[in-house]
N, C-alpha and C positions, 0 to 999 in steps of 0.2 A: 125196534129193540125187543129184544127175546128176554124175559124177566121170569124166574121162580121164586114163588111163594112159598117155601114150608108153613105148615101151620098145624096146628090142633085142632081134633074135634067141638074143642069146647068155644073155638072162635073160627070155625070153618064157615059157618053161612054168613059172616061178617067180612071174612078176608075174601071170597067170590063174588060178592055185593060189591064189595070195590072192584074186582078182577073185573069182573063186568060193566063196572060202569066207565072203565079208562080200555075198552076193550078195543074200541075203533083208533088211540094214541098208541098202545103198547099190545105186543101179543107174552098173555099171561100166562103160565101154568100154576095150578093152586095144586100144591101136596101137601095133603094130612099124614102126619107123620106119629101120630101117636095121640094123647087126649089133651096135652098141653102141650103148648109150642114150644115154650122155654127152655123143653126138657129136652132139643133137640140136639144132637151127639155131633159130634164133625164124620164120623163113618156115617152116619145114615146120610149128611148132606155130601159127600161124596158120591157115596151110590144113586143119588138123585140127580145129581151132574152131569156124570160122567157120559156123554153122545150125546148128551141135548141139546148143543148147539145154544148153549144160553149166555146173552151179555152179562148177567149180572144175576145173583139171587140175591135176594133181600129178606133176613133172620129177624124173628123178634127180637123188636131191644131189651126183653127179659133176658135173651139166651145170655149165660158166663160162660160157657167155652169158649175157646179162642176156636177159630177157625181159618189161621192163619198157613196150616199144612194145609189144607185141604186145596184154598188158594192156587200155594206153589205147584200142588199136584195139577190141577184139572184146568187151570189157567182159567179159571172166572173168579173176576171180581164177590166177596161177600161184603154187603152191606149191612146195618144195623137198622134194623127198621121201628116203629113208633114202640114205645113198649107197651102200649092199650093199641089193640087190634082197631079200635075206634076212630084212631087218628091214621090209620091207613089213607084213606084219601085227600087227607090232606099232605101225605107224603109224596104221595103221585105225581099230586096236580103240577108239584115244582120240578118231579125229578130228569126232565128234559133238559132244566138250567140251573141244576144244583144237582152236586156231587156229594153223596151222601159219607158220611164217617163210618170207619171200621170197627168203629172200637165208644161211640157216643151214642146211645138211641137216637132215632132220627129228630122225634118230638123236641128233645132237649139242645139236638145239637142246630136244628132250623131254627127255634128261638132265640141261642144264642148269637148266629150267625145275624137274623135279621136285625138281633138287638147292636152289634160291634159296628151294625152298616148304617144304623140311625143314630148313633155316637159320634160317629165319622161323619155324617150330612149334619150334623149340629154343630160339630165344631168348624167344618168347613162353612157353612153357613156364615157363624160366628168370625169370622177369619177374613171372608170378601166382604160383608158389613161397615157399610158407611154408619159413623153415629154421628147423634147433635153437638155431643163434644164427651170427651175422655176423663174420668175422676178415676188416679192412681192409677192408669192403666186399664182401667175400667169403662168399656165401652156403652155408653148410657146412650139411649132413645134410635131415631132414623132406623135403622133395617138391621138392627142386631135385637141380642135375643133380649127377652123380657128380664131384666137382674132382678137378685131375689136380697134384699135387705132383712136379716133378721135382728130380732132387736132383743138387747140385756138390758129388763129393766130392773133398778134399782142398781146400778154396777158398781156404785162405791161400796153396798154392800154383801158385797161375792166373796168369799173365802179364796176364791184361785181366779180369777179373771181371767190371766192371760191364758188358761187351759180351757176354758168355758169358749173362750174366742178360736181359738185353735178348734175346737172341737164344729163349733158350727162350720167355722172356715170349709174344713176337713166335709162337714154333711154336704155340701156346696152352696152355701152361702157367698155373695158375688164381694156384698158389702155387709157387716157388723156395727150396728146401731147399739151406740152406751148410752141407754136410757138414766136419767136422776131426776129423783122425786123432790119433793119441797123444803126439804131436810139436806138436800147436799149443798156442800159449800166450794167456792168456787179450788179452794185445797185438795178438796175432795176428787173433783175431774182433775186438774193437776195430776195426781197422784195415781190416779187412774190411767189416765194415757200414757203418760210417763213407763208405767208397768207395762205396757203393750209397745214400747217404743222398736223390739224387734218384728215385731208383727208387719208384714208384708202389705197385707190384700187392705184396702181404702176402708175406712174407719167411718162415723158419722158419731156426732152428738144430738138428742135426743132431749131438749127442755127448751122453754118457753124465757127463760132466766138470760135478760144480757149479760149479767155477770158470771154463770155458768160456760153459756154460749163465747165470751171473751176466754177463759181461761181453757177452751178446751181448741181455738183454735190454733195455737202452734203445729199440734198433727192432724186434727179430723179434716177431713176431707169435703164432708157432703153437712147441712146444718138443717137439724128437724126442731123446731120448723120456725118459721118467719111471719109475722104480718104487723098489724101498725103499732101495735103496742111496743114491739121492740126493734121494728126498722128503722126509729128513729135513731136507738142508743145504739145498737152494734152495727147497723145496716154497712158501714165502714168498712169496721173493721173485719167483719166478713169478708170483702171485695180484697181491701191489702191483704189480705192472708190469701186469697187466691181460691177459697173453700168455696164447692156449690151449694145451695140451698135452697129446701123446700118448703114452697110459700103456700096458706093455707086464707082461705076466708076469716073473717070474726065478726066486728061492727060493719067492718069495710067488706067491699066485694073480692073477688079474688082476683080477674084485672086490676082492679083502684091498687091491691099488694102488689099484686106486679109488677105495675109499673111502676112505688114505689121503690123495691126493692133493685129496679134497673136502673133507677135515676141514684140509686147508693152507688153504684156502682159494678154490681155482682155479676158476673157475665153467662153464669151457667147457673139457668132456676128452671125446678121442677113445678108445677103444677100439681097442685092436691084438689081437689073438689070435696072433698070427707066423704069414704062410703059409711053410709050410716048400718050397725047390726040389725038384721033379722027381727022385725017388730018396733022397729025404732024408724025405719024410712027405708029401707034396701033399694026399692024398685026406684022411690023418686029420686034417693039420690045416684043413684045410676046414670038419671036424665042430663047430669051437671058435667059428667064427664066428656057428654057429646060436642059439646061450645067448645070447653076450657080450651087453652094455649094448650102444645105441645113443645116438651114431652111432660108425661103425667106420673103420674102416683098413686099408685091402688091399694088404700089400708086393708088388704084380705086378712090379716090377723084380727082386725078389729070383729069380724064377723066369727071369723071361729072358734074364737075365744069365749065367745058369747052365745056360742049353741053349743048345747047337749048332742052331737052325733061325732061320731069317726068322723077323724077329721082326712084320711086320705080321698074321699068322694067331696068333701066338702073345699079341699083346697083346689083339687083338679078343676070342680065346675067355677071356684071364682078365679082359677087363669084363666079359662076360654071366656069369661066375663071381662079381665082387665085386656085380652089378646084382642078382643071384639073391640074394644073402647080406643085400644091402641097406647095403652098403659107402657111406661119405659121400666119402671121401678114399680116390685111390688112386695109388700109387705108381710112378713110374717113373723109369727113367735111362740116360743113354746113355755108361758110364764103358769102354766099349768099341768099338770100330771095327760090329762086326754091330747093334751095336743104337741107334748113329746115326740118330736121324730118329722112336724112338721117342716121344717127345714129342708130335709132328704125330700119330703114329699111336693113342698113347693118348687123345688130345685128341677125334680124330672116333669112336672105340670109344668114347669115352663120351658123345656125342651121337648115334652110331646106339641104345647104349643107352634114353635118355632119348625116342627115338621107339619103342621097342618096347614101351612102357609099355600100351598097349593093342593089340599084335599077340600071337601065339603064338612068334614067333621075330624076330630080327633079320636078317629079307629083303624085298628089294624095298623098300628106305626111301627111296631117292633118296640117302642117303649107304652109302659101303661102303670097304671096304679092299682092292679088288682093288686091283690093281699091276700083275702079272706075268702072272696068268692072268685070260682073258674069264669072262663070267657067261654067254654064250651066244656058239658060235660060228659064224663065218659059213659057209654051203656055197652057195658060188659052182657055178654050171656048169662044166664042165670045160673045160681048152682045147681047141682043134680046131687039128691041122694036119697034113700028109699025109705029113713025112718027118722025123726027128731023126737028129742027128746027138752021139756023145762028145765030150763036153769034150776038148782039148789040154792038156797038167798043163803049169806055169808053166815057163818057161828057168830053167835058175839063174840064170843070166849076168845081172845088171840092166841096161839101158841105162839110164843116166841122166840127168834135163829136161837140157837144154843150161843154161835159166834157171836152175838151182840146185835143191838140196832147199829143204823148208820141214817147220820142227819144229813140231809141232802139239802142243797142253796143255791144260789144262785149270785155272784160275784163280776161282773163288768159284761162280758161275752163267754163268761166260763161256768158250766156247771161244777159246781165241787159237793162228791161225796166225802162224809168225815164218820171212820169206822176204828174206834178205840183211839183218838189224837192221832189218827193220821189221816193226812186229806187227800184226796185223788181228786183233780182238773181235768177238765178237760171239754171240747167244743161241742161235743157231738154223744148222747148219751150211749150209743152204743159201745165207745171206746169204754166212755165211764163203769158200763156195766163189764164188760169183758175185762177191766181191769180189777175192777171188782172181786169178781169169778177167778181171774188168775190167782191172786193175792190168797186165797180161800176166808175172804168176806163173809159168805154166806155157806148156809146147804140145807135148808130147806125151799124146796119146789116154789111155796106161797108166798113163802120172802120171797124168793126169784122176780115172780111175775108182781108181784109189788113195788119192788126195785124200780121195773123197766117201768111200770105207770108213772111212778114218780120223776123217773131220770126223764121218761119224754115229757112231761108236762114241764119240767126247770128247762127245758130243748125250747120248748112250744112258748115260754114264757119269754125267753130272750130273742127269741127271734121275732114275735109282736109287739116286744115292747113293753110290756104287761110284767107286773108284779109274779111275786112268787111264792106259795105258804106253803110247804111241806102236809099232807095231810089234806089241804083245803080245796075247794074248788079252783078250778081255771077260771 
């Protein structure tokens, strides 16, 4: 395969380091076409075309010209190649059995592509899966994937419940745990499920209370949780209601509950072992899970709730924990501001899990739970120039737009600027400020470049998750 490089001088000894090292697979030609590649024209990659007998050229994914004449004319394929000259060899190494996009940088468009193909292997996975048995549809334990239970606690006292549930559902949550404290009355769950009685996806109740546990079994599905103190009062009516239920240790051991709980009658029980949090037992009670019956129950919320770190690293490492143990159901919640969003996070921890099923580790799956930090970073060439110059530190003094301030916020997934009672939304801060600018908002320069700090950081804010203060730090 006959391949051309356009490129720049400012990334020419990076795009030859690759030419050369895929030299003996592909015959390469590298052309410098000026001092940035991006800046490449569709006439110059014609004249570079034209005899050379070449399969395919491959354009920085910076370039925005179309070069879709150029194409028709010379009859070679252009391709979109990485937009950091860095990720060149890793474009290479697939491109014998991947067909690259015309119109996608390749970096964005080989992620996506891996990630659509490990979406497809988890749900087909999920699909051939034998389980220990089915709650609402709901495929729990045997060779299907790890379900992710998240739980609402205090639910009688939620201002909108059935949106709160809707919303985890929506993050992918498998099952929805209505958690009630000591204070709820059995009216109280009543009145609760009841309010969810459209809701689809399998439900669970969440106390220790027979008389809670009674009133919420018309609909709930799955019952947290069981052992001797109350197997004797509901253990029953559990079983005629038809709901699974997760038995836990206490006085009694956690067999001695099981096997009461199956002498009630109940056909589908979960095993809990309790993971104990970070400084409380982590490692020993790890140990409990190795014995217990199958299928199990991994409280991962209990732990992350209860450490001070991001919790996207911290839920990832306890799926490959509950995936090691051979955990059916695992636990999570978000009853905290730090651990908002775990839901989403637990959901793809347990589908990167379900592709590691035949790797040595959970890498390079096509899904992952970076965030914050890269998986490889880029090493651009350095700048060139022949004189710098210190920054000036800011005036105190502000001068301020003649046209006015504008308060800027941040409202669900929307940034919203507000300039004299009227607001502009919108997803993406660039729109915000260009709409801005259109409107004639502003027209001084240092408002400008103040604008766009603030519009990226309400950008930067919603997409982490993360709070939002006009003025304040990220």
């Amino acid at each position: 395969m006959h391949i051309l490089l356009p490129t720049g001088s400012a990334t020419a000894g990076i795009v030859k380091a690759a030419a050369e090292r895929f030299g003996g697979r592909y015959e390469i030609d590298v052309a410098i076409t000026g001092e940035i590649a991006s800046f490449l024209t569709p006439g110059e990659l014609r004249r570079l075309l034209a005899g050379g007998g070449y399969d395919m050229a491959i354009v920085s994914g910076m370039c925005t010209a179309s070069f879709a004449a150029v194409e028709r004319e010379v009859g070679v394929p252009v391709y979109r190649g990485p937009r950091h000259a860095a990720d060149l060899p890793l474009v290479l190494s697939v491109l014998d059995r991947v067909r690259l996009s015309k119109t996608v940088p390749a970096d964005e468009f080989l992620a996506e592509t891996r990630r659509e193909e490990a979406c497809r292997q988890v749900a087909l996975r999920e699909e051939e899966a034998e389980a220990d048995f089915i709650i609402h549809s709901t495929k729990i334990g045997g060779g299907s994937r790890m379900k992710v239970l998240a739980e609402i606690m205090d639910a009688h006292k939620r201002d909108d419940l059935l949106a709160d549930v809707r919303r985890f559902f929506a993050d992918g949550a498998d099952i929805v745990d209505l958690g009630f404290g000591f204070d709820a009355t059995p009216d109280d769950v009543e009145r609760c499920f009841a309010a969810l009685a459209r809701v689809e996806g399998p439900l669970a109740v969440d106390t220790q209370d027979p008389s809670l546990i009674a009133a919420a079994l018309p609909r709930a599905d799955l019952v947290l949780s069981l052992h001797e103190d109350n197997i004797p009062t509901v253990g029953k009516a559990v079983a005629q209601a038809g709901a699974a239920a997760v038995v836990v240790p206490r006085e009694r051991t956690l067999p001695e509950n099981l096997a009461a709980a199956e002498a009630a009658g109940i056909r589908c029980l979960i095993a809990d072992p309790l993971l104990q949090p970070v400084g409380s037992g982590l490692v020993n009670s790890l140990a409990g899970f190795s014995e217990a019956p199958r299928p199990l129950f991994f409280g991962a919320g209990n732990v992350v709730e209860l450490l001070d770190a991001d919790s996207p690293g911290a839920n990832a490492l306890l799926a490959g924990m509950a995936h090691e143990v051979g955990a059916a159901v695992i636990f999570t919640s978000e009853h905290s501001d730090k651990t908002r969003g775990s839901v989403a996070e637990m959901r793809r921890a347990t589908e990167m899990m379900t592709l590691v099923t035949d790797r040595p580790y959970p890498k390079d799956l096509g899904l992952d739970l970076l965030i914050l930090k890269e998986k490889r970073r880029r090493r651009e060439p350095p700048l060139e120039y022949e004189n710098a110059m210190d920054t000036h530190p800011v005036p105190n003094e502000i001068t301020y737009d003649p046209l006015g301030c504008i308060r800027i916020g941040i409202e669900g997934d929307y940034i919203v600027a507000v300039h004299k009672g009227r607001a502009v939304r919108g997803r993406h801060w660039e729109d915000v400020f260009y709409t801005l600018l259109s409107n004639g908002c502003l027209s001084r320069l240092d408002h400008a470049g103040y604008l766009g700090k603030e519009l990226f950081k309400a950008e930067l804010a919603i997409r982490y998750g993360r709070s939002f203060e006009q003025d304040g730090p990220f």
